[in-house]
Every structure is written in structure tokens, then in C-alpha cells.
FIRO-657528 format. One record per residue: residue in one letter; x, z, y of N, C-alpha, C, O, CB in turn. Coordinates in pm, whole numbers, plus 50000, padded with zeros to 5 digits. Glycine has a CB too. Layout:
- type_nu_nw_nv_cau_caw_cav_cu_cw_cv_ou_ow_ov_cbu_cbw_cbv
- A_X_Z_Y_X_Z_Y_X_Z_Y_X_Z_Y_X_Z_Y
...
end
This chain:
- type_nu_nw_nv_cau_caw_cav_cu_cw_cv_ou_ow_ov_cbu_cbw_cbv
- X_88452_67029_56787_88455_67167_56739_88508_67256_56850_88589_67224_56936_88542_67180_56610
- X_88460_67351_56836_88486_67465_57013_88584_67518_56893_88583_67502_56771_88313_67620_57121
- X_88689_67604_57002_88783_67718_56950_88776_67818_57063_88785_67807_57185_88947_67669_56920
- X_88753_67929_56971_88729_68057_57046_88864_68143_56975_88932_68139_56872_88552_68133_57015
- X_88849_68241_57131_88992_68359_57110_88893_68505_57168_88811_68528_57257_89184_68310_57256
- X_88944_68564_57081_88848_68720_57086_88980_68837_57062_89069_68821_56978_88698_68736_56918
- X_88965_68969_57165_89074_69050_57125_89019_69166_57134_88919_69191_57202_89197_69040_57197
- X_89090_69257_57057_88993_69397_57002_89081_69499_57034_89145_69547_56940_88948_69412_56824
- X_89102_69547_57158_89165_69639_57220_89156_69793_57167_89058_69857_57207_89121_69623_57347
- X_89232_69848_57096_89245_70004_57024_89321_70077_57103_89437_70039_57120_89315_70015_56876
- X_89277_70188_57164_89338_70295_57212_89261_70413_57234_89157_70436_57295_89395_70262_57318
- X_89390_70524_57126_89343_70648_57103_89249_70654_57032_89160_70735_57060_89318_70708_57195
- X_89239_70575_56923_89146_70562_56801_89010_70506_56843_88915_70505_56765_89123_70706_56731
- X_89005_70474_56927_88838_70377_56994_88883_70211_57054_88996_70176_57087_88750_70487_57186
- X_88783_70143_57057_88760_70021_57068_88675_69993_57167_88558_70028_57172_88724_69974_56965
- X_88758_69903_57280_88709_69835_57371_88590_69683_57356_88622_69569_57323_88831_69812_57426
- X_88482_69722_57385_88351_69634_57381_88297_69627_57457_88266_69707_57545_88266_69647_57316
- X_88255_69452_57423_88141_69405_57538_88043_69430_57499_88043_69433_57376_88123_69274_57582
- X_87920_69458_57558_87775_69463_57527_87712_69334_57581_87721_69343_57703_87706_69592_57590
- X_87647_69210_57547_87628_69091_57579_87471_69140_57637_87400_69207_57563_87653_68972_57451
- X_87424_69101_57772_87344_69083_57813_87211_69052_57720_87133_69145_57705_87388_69015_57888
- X_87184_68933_57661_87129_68856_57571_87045_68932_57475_86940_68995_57493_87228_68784_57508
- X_87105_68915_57386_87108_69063_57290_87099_69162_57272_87006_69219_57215_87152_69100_57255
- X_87173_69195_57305_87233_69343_57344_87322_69348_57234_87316_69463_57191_87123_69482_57351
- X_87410_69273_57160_87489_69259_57044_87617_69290_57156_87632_69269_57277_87477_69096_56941
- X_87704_69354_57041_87869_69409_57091_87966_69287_57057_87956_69220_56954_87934_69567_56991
- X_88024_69276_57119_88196_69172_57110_88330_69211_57159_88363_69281_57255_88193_69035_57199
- X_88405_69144_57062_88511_69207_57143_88559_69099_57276_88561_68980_57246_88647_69241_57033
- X_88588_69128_57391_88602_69086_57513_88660_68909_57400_88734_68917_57302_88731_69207_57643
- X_88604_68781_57451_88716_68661_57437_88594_68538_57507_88496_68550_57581_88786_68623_57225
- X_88651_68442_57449_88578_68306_57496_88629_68164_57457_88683_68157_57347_88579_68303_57644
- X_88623_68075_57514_88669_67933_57457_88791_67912_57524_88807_67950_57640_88567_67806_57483
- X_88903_67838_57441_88995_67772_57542_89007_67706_57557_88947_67614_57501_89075_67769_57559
- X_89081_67692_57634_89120_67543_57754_89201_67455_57671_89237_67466_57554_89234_67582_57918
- X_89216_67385_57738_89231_67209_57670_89393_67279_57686_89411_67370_57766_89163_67007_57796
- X_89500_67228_57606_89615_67267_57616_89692_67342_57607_89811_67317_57620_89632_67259_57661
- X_89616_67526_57566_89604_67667_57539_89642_67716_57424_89572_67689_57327_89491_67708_57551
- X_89736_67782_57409_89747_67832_57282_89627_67925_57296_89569_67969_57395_89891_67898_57243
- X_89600_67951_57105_89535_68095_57109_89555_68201_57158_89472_68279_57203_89525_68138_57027
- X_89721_68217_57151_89759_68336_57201_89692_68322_57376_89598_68387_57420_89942_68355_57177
- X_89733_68271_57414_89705_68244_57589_89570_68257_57574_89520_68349_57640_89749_68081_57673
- X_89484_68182_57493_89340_68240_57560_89307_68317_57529_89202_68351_57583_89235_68192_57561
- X_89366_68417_57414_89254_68565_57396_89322_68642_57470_89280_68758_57465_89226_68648_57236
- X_89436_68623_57558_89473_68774_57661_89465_68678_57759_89564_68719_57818_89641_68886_57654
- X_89421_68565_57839_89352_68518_57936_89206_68581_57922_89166_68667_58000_89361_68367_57933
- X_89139_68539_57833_88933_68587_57862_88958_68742_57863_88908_68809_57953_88776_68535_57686
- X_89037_68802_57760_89032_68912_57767_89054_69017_57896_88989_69119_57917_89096_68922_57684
- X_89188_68954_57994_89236_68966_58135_89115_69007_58203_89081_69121_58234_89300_68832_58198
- X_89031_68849_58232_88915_68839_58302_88814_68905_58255_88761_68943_58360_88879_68725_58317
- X_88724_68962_58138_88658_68967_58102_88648_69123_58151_88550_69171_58208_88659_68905_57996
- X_88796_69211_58110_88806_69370_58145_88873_69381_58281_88842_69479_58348_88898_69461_58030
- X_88945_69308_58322_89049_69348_58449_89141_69436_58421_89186_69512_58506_88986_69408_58569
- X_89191_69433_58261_89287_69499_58246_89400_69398_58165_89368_69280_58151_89241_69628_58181
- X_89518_69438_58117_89602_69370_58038_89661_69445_57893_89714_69556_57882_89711_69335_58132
- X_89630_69345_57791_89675_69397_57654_89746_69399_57628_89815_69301_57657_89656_69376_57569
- X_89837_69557_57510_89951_69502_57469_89989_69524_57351_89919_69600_57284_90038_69528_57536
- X_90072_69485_57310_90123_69448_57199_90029_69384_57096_90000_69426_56984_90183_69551_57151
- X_89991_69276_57157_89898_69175_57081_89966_69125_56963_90086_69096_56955_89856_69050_57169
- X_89846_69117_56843_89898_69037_56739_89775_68970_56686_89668_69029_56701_89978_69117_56631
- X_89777_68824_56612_89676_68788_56551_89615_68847_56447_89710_68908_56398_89693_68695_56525
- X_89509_68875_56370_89460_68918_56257_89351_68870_56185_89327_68921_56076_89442_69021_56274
- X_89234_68721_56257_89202_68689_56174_89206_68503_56213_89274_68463_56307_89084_68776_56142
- X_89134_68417_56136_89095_68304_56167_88998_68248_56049_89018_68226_55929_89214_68226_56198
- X_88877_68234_56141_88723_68253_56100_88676_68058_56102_88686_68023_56219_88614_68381_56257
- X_88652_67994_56055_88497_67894_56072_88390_67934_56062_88340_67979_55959_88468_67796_55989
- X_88320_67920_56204_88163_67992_56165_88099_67839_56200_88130_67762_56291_88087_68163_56291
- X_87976_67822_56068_87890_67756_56069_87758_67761_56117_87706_67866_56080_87894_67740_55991
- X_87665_67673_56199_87513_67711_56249_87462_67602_56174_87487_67486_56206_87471_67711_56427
- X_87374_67639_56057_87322_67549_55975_87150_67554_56012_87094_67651_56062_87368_67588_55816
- X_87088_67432_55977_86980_67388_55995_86922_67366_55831_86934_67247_55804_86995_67265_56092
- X_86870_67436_55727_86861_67401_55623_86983_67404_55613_87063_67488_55653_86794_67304_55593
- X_87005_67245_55521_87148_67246_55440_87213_67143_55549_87290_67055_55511_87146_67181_55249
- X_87179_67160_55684_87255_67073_55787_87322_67138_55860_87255_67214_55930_87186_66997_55868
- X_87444_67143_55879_87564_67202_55959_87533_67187_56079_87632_67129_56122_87698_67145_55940
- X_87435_67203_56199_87415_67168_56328_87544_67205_56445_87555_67134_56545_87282_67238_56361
- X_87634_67315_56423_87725_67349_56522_87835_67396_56399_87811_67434_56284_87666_67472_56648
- X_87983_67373_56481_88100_67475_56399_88189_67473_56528_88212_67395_56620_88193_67403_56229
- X_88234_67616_56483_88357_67646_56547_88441_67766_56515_88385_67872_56488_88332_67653_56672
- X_88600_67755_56517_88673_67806_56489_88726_67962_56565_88797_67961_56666_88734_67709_56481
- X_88688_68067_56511_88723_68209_56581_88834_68222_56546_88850_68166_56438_88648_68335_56552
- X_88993_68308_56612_89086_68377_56629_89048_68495_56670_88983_68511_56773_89165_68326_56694
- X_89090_68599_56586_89081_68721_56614_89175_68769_56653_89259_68778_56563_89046_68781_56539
- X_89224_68827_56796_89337_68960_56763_89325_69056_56798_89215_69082_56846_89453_68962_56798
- X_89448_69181_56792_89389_69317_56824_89526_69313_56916_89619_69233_56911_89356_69453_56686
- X_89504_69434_57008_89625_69529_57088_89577_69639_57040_89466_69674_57000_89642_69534_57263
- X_89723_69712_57058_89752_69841_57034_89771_69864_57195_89886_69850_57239_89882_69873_56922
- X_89656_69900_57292_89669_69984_57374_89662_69862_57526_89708_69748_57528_89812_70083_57333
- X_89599_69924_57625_89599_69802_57749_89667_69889_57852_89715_70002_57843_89426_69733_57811
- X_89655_69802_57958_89721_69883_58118_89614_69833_58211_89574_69716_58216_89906_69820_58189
- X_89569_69938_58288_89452_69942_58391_89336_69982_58344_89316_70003_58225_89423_69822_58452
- X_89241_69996_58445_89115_70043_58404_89016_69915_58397_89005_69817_58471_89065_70158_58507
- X_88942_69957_58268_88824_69830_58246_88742_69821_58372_88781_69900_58458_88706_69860_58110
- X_88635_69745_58409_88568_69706_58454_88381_69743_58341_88327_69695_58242_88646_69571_58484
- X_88364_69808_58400_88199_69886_58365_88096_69755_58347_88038_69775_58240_88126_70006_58528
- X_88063_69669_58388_88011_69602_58460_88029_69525_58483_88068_69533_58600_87994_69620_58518
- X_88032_69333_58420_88025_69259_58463_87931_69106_58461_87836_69143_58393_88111_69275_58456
- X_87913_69004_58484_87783_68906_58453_87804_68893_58305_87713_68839_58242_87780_68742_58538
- X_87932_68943_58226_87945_68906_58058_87856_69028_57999_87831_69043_57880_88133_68911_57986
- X_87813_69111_58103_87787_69249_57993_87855_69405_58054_87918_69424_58158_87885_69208_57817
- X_87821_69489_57962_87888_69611_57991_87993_69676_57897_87989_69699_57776_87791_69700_58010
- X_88114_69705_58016_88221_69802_57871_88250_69879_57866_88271_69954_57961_88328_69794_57822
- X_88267_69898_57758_88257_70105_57682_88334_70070_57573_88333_69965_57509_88062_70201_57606
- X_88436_70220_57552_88509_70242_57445_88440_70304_57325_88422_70424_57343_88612_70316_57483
- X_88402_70266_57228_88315_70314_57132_88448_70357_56980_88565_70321_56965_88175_70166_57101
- X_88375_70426_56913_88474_70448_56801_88476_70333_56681_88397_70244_56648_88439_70592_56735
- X_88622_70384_56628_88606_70200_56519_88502_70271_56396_88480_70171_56328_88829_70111_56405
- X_88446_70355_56347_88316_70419_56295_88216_70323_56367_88152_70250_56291_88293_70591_56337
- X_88191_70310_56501_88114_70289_56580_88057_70116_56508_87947_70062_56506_88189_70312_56736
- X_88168_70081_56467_88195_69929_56504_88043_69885_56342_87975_69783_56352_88446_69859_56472
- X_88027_69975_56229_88020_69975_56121_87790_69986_56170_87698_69957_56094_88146_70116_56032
- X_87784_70025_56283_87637_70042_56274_87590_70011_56414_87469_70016_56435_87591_70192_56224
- X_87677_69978_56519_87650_69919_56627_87562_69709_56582_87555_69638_56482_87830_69937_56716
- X_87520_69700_56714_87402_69569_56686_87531_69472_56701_87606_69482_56798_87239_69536_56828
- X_87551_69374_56595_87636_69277_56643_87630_69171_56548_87595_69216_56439_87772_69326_56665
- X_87652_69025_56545_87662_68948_56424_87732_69018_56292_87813_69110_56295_87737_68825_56462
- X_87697_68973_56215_87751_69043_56081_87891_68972_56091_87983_69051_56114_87654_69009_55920
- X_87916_68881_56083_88075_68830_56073_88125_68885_56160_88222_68945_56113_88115_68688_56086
- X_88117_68908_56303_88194_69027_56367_88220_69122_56360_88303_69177_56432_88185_69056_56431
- X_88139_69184_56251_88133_69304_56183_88224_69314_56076_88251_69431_56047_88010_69327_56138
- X_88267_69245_56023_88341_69184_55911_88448_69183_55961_88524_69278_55946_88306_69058_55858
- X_88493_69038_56059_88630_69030_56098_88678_69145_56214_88794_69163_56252_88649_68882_56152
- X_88563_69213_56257_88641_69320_56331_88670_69461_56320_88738_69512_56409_88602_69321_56424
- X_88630_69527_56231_88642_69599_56080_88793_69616_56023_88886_69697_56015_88560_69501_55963
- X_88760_69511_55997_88964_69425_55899_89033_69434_56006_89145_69483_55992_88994_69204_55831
- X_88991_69393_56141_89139_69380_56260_89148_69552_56301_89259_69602_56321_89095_69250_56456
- X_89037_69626_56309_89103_69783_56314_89116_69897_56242_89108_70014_56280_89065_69839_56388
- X_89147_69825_56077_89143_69939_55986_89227_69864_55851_89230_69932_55749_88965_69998_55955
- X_89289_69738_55846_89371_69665_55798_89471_69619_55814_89465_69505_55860_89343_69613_55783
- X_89590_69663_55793_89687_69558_55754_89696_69391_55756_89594_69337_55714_89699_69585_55641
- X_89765_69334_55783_89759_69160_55725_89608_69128_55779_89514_69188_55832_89772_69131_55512
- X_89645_68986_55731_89559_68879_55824_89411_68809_55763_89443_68715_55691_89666_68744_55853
- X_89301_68821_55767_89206_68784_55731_89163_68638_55759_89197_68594_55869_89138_68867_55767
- X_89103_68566_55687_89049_68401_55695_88909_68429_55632_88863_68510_55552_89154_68266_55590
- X_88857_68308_55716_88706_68351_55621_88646_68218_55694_88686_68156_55793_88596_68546_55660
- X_88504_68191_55584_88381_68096_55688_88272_68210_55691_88258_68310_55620_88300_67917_55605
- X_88205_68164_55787_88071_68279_55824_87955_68174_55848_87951_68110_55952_88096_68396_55991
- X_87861_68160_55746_87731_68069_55751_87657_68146_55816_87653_68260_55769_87660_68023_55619
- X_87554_68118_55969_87485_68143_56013_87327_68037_55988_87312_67940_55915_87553_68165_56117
- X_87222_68113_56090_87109_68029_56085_87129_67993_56247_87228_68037_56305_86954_68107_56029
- X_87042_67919_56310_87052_67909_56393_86988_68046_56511_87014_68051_56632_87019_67791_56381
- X_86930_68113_56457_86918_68268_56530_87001_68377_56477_86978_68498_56465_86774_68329_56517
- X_87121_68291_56442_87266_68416_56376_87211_68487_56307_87234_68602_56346_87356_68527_56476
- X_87150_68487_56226_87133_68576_56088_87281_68492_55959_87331_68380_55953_86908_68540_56010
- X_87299_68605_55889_87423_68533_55811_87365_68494_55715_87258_68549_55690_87549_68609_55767
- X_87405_68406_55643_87406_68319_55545_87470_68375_55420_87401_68440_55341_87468_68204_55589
- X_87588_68356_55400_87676_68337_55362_87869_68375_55440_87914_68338_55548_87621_68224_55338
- X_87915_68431_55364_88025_68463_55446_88153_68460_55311_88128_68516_55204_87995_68629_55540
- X_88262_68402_55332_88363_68394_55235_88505_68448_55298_88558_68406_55401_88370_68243_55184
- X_88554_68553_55209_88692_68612_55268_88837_68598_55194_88853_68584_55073_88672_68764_55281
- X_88931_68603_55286_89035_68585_55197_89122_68662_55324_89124_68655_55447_89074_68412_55134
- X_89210_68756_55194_89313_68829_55291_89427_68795_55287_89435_68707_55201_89327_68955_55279
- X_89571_68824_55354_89710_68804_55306_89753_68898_55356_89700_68926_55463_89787_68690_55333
- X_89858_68986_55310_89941_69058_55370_90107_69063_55313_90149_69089_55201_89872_69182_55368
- X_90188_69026_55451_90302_68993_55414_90398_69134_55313_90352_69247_55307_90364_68943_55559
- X_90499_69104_55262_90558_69168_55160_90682_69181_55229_90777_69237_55174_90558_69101_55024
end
């Protein structure tokens, strides 16, 4: 099972995004980690590399299983961590082999091209409180399936 770390950088009411080559679908800057890595370490590691800037005041906000089903056959899974910062230091990088980045508005986030579960868990990380869990059933050309949510927010 892969584990991925993704971070959703907010400042001044807009959101830092990748535009993926591929696609042309939006993400928030992350990637897989390393053998030995906390989550925390790899979503402000890919994130580091990905913008050439540094996040701060990181916190977690979601943790996702997304499924790639074949019929009723589970062909791929892996586990997403979501987090957000409130605000980075340095200037992004325009331009790189991941794609292009632009600060778009969190409005933006609601009709921009992107998987629907990213749409979902990244939604909740800049307009929610507390911590989101969920599975996200895909096809194997990421169309969603199926998607199940559950929130918590501490008291």
C-alpha cells in the first residue's frame, strides 16, 4: 500500500496549487514517503520541493483510503494525509516538471478540474474545523465511485 502526504497552503484567503501536466487536474503540492518518514516530514518535505518555499503552521486535517477498482476488484489502494498551513515563506516556483503554480481562491477549489475526492478532502481542509476520514472508490480512469465521510472535531 503507497502512503501519500499532500499540503494545502492558505494565504490571504487563496490556495496554493499544482496544475498536473497529465490532466490538467489541480493538487495540492505532496507525494509518497519515504521508508521511515513521518507524515508530518513528508508533506512539508514534497511540499518544500515541489514550491521552493516553506510552510507554516502546519496541521493535519484529513486521512483518506482511496481505492482503484476493476469491477468489484480492488486493483490499487493507498492511504492520503491531508494537511493545511496557514501561510508559507518564499516565493513559489511558476514552473516545474510536476506542473504549474498559482494561487487560486478556496471558491476556486469548488469548480476547478480535479478528482472529486480532492475536491472533497480539500474543501473540509480550507473551510472546516476538525479532522476528516473518508474512503474514495475510484475507476481505474479516476472517475469516483463511491466516497464515505466521517468528521471529528475536538471539544
Amino acid at each position: 500500500m503507497q502512503r501519500i502526504a499532500n499540503l494545502l497552503a492558505i494565504q490571504d484567503g487563496k490556495v496554493l496549487l499544482l496544475q498536473k501536466p497529465r490532466r490538467g487536474w489541480f493538487v495540492a503540492p505532496g507525494g509518497k514517503m519515504e521508508i521511515g518518514e513521518s507524515i508530518y516530514e513528508a508533506a512539508i518535505r514534497e511540499f518544500e520541493e515541489e514550491t521552493n518555499t516553506t510552510p507554516k503552521n502546519v496541521h493535519l486535517k484529513g486521512i483518506y483510503t482511496m481505492l482503484i477498482k476493476r469491477g468489484d476488484e480492488v486493483v490499487d489502494e493507498w492511504m492520503l494525509y491531508t494537511f493545511i498551513a496557514h501561510g508559507i515563506e518564499g516565493t513559489p516556483f511558476e514552473e516545474t516538471r510536476e506542473g504549474k503554480l498559482g494561487w487560486y481562491t478556496i471558491e476556486d477549489l469548488r469548480e476547478i478540474p480535479m478528482a472529486e475526492g480532492d475536491r472533497t478532502n480539500l474543501l473540509f481542509a480550507a473551510l472546516n474545523k476538525g479532522m476528516q476520514y473518508g474512503t474514495f472508490e475510484y475507476t481505474e480512469q479516476f472517475e469516483l465511485i463511491s466516497e464515505t465521510i466521517q468528521t471529528s472535531i475536538e471539544q
